[in-house]
N, C-alpha and C positions, 0 to 999 in steps of 0.2 A: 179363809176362816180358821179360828183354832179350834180344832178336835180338845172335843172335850168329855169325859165319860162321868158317869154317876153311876155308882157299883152299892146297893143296898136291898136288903132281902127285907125290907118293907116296903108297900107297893105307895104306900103316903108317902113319904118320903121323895121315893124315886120320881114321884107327879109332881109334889110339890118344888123339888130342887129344879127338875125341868123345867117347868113353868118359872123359878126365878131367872135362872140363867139365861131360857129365849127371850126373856124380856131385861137382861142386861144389855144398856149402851155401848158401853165401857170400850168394843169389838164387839165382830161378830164371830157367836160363837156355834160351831156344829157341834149337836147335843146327842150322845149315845147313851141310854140308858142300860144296866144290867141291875139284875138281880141273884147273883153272885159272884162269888171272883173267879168261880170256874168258867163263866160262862163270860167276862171278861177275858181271860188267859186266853180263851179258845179263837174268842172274834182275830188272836195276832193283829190289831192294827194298832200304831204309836198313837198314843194322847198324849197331847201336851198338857192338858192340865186334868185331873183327875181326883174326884169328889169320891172317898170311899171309907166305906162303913167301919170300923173298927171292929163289933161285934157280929158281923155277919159270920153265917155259918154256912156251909155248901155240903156238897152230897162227899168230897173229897174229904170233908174234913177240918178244911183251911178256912182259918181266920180272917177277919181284914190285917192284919200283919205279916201273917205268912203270905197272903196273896200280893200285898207291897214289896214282899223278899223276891218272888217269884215277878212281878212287874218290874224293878232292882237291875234285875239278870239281866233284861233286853231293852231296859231306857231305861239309865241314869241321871237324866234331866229330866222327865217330867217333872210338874209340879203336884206332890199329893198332899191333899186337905183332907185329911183326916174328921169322920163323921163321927162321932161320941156323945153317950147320955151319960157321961161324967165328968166330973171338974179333972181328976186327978189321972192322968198317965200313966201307964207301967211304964220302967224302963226301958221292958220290951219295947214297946212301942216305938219310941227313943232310938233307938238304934236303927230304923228304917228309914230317919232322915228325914221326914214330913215336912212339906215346906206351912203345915198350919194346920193348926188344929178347930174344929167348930163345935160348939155346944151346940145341942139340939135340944129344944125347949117345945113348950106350948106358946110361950109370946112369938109367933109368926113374922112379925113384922121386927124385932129384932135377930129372928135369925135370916129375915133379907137385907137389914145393913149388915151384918156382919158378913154374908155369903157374897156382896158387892164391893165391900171393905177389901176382905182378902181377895177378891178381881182384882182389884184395881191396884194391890201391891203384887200380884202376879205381872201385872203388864207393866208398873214400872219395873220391875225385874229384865221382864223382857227388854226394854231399854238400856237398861246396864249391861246386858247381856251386847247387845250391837256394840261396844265398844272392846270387846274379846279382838283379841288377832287369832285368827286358828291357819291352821299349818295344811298345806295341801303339796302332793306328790305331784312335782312337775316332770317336762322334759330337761328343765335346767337342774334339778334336781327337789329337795324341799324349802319350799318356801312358806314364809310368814306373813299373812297378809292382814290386817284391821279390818274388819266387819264393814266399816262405816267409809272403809275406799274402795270396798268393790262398787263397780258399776255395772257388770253383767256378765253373765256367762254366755255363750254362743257353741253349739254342736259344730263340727268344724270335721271330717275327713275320718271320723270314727271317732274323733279327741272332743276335748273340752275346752275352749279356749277361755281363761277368763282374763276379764281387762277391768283394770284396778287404775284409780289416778296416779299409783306407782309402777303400772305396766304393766306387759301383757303375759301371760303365761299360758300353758298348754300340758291340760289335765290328763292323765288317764283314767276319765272316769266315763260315766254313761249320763246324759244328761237328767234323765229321768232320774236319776240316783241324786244327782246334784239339785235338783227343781224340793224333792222330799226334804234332805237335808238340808237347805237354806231356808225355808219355808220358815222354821221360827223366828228366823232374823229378820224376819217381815221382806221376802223375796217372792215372788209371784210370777208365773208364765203366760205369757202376754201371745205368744208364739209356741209353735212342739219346739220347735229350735233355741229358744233363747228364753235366760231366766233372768231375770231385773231386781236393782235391789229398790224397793218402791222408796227409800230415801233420799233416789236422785233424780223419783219422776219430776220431773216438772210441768209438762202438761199431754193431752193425749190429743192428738192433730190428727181427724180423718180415719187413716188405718196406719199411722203410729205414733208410737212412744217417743216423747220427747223426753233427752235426758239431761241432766244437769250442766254436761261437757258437751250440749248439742248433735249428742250422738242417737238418731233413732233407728230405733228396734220395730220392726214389724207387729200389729197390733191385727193376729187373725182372726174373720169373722166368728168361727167357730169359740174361741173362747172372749170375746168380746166382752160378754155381758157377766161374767163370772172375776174376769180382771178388774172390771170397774167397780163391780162391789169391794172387792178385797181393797181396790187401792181406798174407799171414799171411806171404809171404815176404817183402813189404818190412820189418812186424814184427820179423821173423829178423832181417835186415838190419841195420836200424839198432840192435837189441837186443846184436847180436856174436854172437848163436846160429850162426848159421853160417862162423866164424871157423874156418881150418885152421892148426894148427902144423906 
């Protein structure tokens, strides 16, 4: 699921954006609401995409600007949509890098195509995003690897093993660290031991994962039912089933 936060010091708002977003197709989305950006800051957890007020104000002090500088420091990649009752931007504002900004009006029903509108260029985002190569610390040293050729990571002797259709490599990481971090490239744990990238499932056989290279991954009862959401809605996803006009 994508963590996804709504940060606004009106309680209308906060209800209403919720209510839009659990009822987007588009993915499924976990919905955290707050009501200021202190209290955002404090929860410490990463959102990926992230609905927040511009004019909010908190006991600190801070803005929705200043609390996007201070959200900035510790994720650089979320996506923030900016919440504003004005046509026109400061500068300020500007400079925090929004990935979109929303009017807030009284027509309702325009500001739910616009708030599924900017979904649904969030997630094609996301898709451009899985064509990235990012770099990982091996034992061969560092390597570059494409998003869209890994095929899974595997806990391995304290390491990380990951296996790529260009090979196999052996992380110094924690799996748990690697399951967090690949998550936005639509990767999912099927197992505590092994992280998948749902791009190569092909089908899920009994208790496991089939993968593209006919490789399967253990498919534990414990997180059984939690895998098969993620994967039916990335499905959705990339399929356009969840697409709003």
């Amino acid at each position: 699921m994508v963590k996804t936060a709504v940060c606004d010091d009106q309680i209308f708002w906060c209800e209403a954006l919720k209510h839009m977003l659990q009822n987007y197709t588009g993915a499924a989305l976990q919905v955290t609401v707050f009501q200021s950006g202190e209290q955002l800051l404090a929860c410490g957890a990463t959102f990926e995409v992230i609905f927040l007020d511009i004019d909010l104000t908190d006991a600190a002090g801070d803005n929705g600007i200043e609390t996007a500088r201070k959200l900035r420091r510790r994720n650089r990649k979320a996506k923030i949509i900016y919440l504003t009752n004005y046509a026109d931007y400061s500068m300020e504002a500007l400079t925090v890098h929004a990935f979109a900004y929303l009017l807030k009006s009284g027509d309702m029903e325009q500001v739910r195509r616009d708030v599924y509108g900017q979904l649904d260029e969030v997630f094609e985002y996301f898709q451009m995003e899985r064509q990235e190569t990012l770099e990982f610390v091996a034992a061969e040293g560092l390597v570059r690897v494409k998003v869209s050729d890994i095929l899974y990571f595997e806990y391995q002797q304290r390491r990380v093993k990951l296996t790529a259709q260009t090979g196999e490599f052996m992380l110094k990481k924690r799996i748990a660290d690697v399951a967090q971090e690949m998550e936005r490239y639509d990767f999912a744990a099927p197992h505590k031991s092994f992280v998948v990238n749902l791009f190569h499932v092909k089908a899920i056989r009994g208790t496991d994962v089939v993968l593209s290279d006919e490789t399967r991954v253990p498919l534990s009862q414990k997180r059984a039912a939690a895998f098969r959401r993620t994967l039916n809605a990335y499905l959705g996803q990339i399929t356009g089933g969840g697409r709003r006009t």
